[in-house]
C-alpha positions as CSV (number, residue, x, y, z in Angstrom):
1,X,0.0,0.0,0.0
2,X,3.0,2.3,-1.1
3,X,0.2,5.0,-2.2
4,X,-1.8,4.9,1.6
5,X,-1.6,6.0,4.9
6,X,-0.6,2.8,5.5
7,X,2.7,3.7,3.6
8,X,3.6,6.2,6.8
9,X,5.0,3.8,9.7
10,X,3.7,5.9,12.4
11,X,-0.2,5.8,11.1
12,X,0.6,2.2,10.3
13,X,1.5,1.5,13.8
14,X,-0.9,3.4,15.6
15,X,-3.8,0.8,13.3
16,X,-1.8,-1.9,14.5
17,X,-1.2,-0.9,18.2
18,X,-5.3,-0.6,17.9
19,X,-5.8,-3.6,16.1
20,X,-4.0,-5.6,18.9
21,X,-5.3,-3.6,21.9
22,X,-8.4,-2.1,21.0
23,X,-8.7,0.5,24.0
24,X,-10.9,3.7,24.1
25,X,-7.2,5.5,24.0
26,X,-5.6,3.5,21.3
27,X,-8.9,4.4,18.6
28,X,-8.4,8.2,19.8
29,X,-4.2,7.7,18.7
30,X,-5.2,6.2,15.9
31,X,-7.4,8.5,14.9
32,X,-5.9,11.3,15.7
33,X,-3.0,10.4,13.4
34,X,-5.3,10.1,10.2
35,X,-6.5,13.8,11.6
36,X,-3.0,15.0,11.1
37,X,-2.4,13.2,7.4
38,X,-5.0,14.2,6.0
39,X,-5.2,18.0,7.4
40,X,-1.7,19.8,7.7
41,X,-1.9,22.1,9.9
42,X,0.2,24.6,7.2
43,X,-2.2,24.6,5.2
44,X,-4.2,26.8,7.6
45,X,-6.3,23.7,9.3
46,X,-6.9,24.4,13.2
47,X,-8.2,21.3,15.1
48,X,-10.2,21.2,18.6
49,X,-11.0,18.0,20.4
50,X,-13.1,16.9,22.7
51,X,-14.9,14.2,24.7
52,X,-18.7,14.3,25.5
53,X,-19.8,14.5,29.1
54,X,-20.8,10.4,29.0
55,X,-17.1,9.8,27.8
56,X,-18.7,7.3,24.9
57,X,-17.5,9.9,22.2
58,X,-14.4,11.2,21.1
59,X,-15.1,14.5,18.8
60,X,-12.8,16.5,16.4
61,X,-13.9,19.7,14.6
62,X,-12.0,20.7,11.8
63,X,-11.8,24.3,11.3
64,X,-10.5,26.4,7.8
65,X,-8.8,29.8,9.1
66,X,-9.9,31.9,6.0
67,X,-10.3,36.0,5.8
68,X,-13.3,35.8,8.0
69,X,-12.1,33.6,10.3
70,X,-12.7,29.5,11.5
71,X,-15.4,28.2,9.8
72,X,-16.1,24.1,10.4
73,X,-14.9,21.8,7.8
74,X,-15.3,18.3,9.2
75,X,-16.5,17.0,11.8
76,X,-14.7,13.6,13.2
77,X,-16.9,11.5,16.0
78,X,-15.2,8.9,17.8
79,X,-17.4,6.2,19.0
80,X,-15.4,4.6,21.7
81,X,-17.4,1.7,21.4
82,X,-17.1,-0.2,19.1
83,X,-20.3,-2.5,19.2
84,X,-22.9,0.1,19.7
85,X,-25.1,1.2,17.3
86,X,-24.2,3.5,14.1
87,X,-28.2,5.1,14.9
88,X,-28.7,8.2,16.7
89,X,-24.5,9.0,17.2
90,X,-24.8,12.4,15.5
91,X,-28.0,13.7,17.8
92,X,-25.6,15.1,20.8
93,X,-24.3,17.4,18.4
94,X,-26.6,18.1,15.7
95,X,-27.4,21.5,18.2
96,X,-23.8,22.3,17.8
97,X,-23.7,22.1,13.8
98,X,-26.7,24.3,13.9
99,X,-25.3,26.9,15.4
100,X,-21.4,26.3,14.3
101,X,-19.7,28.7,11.9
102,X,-19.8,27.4,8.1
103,X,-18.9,28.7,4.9
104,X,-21.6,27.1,3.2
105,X,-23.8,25.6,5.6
106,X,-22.5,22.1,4.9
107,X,-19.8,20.5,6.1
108,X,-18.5,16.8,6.3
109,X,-18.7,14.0,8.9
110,X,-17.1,11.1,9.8
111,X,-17.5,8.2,12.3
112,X,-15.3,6.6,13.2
113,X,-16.0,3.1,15.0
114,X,-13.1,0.8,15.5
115,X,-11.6,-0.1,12.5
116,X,-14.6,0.8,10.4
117,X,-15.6,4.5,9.4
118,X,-18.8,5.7,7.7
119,X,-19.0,9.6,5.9
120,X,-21.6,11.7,6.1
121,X,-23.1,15.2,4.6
122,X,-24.3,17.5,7.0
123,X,-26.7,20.3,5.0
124,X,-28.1,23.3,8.0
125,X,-30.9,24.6,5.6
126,X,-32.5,20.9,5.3
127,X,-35.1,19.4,7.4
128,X,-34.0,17.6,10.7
129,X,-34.3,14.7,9.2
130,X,-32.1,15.1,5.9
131,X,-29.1,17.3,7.8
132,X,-26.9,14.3,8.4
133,X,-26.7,12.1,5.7
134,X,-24.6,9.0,5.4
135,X,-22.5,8.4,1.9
136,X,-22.2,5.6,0.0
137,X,-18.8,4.1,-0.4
138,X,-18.3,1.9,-3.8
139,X,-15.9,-1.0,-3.4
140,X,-15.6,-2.9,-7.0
141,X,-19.5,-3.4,-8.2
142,X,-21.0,-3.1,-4.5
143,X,-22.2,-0.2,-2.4
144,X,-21.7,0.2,1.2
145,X,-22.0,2.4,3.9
146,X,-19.0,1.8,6.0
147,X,-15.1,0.8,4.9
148,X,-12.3,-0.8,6.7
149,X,-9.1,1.4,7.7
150,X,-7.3,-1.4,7.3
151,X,-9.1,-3.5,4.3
152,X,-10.2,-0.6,2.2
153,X,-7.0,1.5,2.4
154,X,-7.3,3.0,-1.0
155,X,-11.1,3.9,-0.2
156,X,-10.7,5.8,2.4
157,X,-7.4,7.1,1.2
158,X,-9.3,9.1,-1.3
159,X,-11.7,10.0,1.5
160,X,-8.6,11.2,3.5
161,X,-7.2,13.6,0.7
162,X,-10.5,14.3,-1.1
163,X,-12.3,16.2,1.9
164,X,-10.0,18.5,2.6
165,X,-10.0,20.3,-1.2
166,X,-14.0,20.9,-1.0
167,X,-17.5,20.4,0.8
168,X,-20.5,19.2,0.0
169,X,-22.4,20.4,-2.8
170,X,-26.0,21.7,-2.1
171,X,-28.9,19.4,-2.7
172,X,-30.3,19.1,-6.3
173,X,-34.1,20.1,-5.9
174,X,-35.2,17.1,-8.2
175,X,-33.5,14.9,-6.0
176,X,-36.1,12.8,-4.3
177,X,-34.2,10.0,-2.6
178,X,-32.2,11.8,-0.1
179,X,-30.8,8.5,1.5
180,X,-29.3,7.1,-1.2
181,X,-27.1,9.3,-2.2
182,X,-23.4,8.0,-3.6
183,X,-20.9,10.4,-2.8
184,X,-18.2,8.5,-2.7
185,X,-16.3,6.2,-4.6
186,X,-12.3,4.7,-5.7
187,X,-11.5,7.3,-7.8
188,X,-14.1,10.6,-6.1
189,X,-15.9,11.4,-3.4
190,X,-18.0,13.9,-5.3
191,X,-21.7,13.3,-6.2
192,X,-21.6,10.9,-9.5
């Protein structure tokens, strides 16, 4: 995996260190290495982290200094469980994205839950129930919402060096589906 993350021995072992001692602390190192490969912080990125009050969560906002200040790029949740449930992680913050500073009104997510990590759109202006919406990843012929850090390297490695150049788009109004939208794929992570 020459062209990966996995090609840089310190993210490499931070996966491994995980892989063999999955602990609340070794998902946050890992993590927080991906955090620095994919956003340099010379290229104006400023990150903040923190952990909700029940300590289940790990959170990192991405913010883009710009001529009018930090406004949030990407948001990065931690869950530091890996077993529970992908439903309902966003709704501790969803009051914090509605009132966060953004460019656009959109800006990225991602969930991270062991080794597996699932992108989302978050869009302010939509209803409550379209704001966060998950992605589609496509692996070969097949669709899927989640990928593998370590099986899906070149998948997320697009994911890793993708986000950081855009956000997403607005919504098309013909678009009727909203939950099955593909935004990702091998070679993009722009709508198709």
């Amino acid at each position: 995996m020459a062209d990966t993350y996995l090609s840089q021995l310190a993210i490499a072992d931070l996966i491994k260190t995980y892989e063999k001692d999955p602990t609340p602390e070794n998902v946050i190192n890992m993590v927080q290495g991906l955090v620095d490969y994919a956003f340099y912080p010379k290229d104006k990125w400023a990150i903040k982290q923190f952990a909700d009050k029940e300590k289940n969560h790990h959170n990192y906002f991405v913010m883009k200094e710009g001529d009018n200040g930090k406004t949030l790029h990407t948001i990065i949740k931690i869950s530091l469980d890996p077993t529970a449930a992908y439903d309902n992680q966003w709704d501790l913050l969803m009051p914090m994205l509605d009132n966060a500073p953004m460019a656009t009104g959109r800006c990225w997510g991602i969930l991270v839950r062991g080794l597996k990590v699932r992108l989302y759109e978050y869009h302010r202006d939509e209803p409550k129930s379209y704001r966060m919406v998950t992605c589609d990843f496509k692996i070969g012929n097949k669709s899927t919402h989640s990928v593998n850090i370590r099986k899906d390297p070149k998948v997320f490695q697009t994911v890793l060096r993708r986000i950081p150049t855009y956000l997403p788009e607005p919504w098309d109004d013909a678009l009727t589906d909203r939950t099955k939208v593909n935004t990702t794929s091998e070679a993009s992570t722009g709508r198709p």
